[in-house]
N, C-alpha and C positions, 0 to 999 in steps of 0.2 A: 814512535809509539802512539803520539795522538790522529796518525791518519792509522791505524790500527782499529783503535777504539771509534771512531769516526766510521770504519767501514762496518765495522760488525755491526751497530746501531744502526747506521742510514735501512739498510735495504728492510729488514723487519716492519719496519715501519708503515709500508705498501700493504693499503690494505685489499684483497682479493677484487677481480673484477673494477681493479684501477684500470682507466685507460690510458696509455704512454705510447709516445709516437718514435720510433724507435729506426734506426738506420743498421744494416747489413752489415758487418764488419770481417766476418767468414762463415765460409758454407763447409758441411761437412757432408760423409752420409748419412747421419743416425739427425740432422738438419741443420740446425747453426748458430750464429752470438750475434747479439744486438747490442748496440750502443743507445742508452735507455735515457741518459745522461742520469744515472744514478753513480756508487760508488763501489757498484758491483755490474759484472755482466749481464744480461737477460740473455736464455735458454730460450728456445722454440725448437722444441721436437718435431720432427718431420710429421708425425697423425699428429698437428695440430698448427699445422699453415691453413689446411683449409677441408670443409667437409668431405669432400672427396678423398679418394685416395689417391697419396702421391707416389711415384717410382723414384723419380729424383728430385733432388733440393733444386738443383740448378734449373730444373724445367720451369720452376715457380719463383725463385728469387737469385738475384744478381746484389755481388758487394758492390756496396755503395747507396744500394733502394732503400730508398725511405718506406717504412709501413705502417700501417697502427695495430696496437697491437695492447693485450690485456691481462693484465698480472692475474695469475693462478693462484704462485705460492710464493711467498718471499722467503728465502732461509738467508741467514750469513754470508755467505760463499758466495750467490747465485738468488737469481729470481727468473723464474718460472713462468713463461710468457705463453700465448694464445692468438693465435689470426683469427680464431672463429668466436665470432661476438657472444659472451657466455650467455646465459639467459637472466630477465629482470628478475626471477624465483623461482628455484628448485623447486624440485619434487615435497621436499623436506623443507620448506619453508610456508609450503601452501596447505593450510592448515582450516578448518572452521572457524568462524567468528574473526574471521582476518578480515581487514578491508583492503581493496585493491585498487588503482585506477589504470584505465586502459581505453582503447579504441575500438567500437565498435566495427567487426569486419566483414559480417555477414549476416542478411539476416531471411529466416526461415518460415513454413506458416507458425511453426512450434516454439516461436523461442529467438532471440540476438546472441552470434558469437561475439566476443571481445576476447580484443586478443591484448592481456596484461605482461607482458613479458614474460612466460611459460612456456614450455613446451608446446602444450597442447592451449589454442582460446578456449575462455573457458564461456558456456551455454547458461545464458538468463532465460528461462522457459518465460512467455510469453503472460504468466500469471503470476512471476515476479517482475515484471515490470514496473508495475504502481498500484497503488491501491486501486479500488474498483473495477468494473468490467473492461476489458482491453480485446479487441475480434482480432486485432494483427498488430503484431511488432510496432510496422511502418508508422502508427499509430502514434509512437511514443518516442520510438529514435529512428535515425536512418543510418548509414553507412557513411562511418567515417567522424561518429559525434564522441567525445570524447567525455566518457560515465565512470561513475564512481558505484562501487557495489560491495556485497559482503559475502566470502566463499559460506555456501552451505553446505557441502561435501565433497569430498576428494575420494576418488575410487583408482587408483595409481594403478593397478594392472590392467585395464578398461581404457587409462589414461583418460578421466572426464574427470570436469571441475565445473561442477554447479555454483551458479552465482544468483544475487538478489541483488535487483536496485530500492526493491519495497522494503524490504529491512531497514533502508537509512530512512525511511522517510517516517514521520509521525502522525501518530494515530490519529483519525478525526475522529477527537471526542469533543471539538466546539461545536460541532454539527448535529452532533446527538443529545446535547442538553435543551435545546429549542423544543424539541419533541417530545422528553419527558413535562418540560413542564407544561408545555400543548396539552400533554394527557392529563398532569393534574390538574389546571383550569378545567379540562372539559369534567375532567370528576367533578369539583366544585361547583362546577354548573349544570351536570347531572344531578348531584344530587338533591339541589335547592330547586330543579324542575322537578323531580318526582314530588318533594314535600306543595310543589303548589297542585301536582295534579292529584294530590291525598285529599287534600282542601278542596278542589273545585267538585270532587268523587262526592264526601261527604254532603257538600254543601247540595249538591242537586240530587241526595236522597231525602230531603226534607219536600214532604207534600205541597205544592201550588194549587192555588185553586184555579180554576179556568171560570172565566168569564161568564159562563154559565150558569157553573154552581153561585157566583158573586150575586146574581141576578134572583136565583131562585130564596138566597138568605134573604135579602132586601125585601121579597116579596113575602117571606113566613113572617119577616118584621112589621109588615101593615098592614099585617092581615087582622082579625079581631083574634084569631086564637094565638094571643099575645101569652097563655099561661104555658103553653106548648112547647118544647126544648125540639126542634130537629137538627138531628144531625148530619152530617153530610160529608160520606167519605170520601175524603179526595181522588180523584182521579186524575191518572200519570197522564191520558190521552184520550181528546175525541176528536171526531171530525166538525168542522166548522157547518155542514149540513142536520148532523143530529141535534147541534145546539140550539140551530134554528129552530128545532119541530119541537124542542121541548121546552124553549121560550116562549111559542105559541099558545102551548098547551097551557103554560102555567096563567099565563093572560087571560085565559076564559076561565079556569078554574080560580082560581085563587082571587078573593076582592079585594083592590085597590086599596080602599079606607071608609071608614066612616063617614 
């Protein structure tokens, strides 16, 4: 009774896509039994020695051969074995927002295949790659580098599996804080440069006198017509040649002093 309950228990337990190295023990036609070293026999159906198609067992395997081989399905009774190496994820496993890791095994001007144990490699367009500008693949991987990425779609009739490696990576936003506060300093210091060029504006709409007119007050001052007020509108500009002619002038007109 306890190798009963011992049998029914052990083989379930195998969970799919086990690998188990398994020896021939009899060939039939529908294909044959393996000795698994479990507490039940393993099955290998003839379409499932190997991808091709087979006519006979015996063409492919001899009792006694050792083979490896890959649990399908465990039931009670029997476990349900495989020659042809299942794949690292079904169709129905590969899904959006999965991560995957795999080997890079091709690469294109468009894009790196990697092949994750699927069906099909699945294609990182060349603008998931990495952040920023990228002109080629070669750029970033080569053949044979071993990446980690994130499915962005799965199109199962088409059989294509878009990937990203930019998705794992994280956003440069320490890069982008430098420049905002570039820009707020330069505001700061935009701003306190307009208020000094407000000030320098004002300040040189206030009239100067030119040397000229300085020359011609001095002389209305010792002159005798001391009761006299003249006034003397400022002027924004003259030439150094006119000031001459009419410092001249005033020299002969106007008396010195008493």
């Amino acid at each position: 009774m306890s190798e009963i309950i011992e049998t029914v228990s052990a083989a379930p337990t195998l969970q799919p896509k086990t690998k188990l190295s398994g020896k021939v023990i009899k060939t039939t036609l529908a294909g044959a039994l393996l000795d698994v070293g479990q507490n039940v026999p393993g099955v290998l159906h003839i379409s499932q020695i190997q991808k091709e198609a087979v006519n006979k067992v015996e063409d492919v395997l001899k009792v006694g051969q050792s083979v490896d081989v890959w649990v399908r399905r465990a039931r009670k009774d029997r476990i349900e074995l495989t020659m042809i190496e299942p794949l690292g994820m079904e169709w129905s496993e590969i899904k959006p927002d999965v991560t995957v890791k795999g080997k890079v095994v091709r690469l294109e001007t468009y894009g790196a295949f990697v092949d994750f144990g699927a069906e099909r490699p699945g294609m990182v367009h060349v603008s998931e790659l990495t952040r920023g500008y990228v002109k080629s693949p070669g750029e970033v991987v080569k053949e044979g580098d071993e990446i980690e990425a994130v499915v962005l779609d799965v199109d199962r009739k088409k059989k294509q599996i878009k990937l990203s490696m930019k998705a794992l990576m994280p956003e440069m936003i320490e890069e982008e804080k430098p420049e905002r506060e570039h820009k707020k300093t330069r505001g700061k210091r935009g701003k306190k440069h307009e208020e000094e060029m407000v000030e320098i504006e004002e300040t040189s709409k206030e009239p100067e006198l030119t040397a000229m007119q300085i020359a011609w007050q001095m002389a209305m001052e010792r002159s005798d017509n001391k009761g006299k007020t003249v006034k003397i509108k400022p002027v924004k500009s003259a030439s150094r040649e006119q000031e001459d002619i009419l410092s001249r002038t005033l020299e002969k007109q106007v008396p010195t002093g008493v």
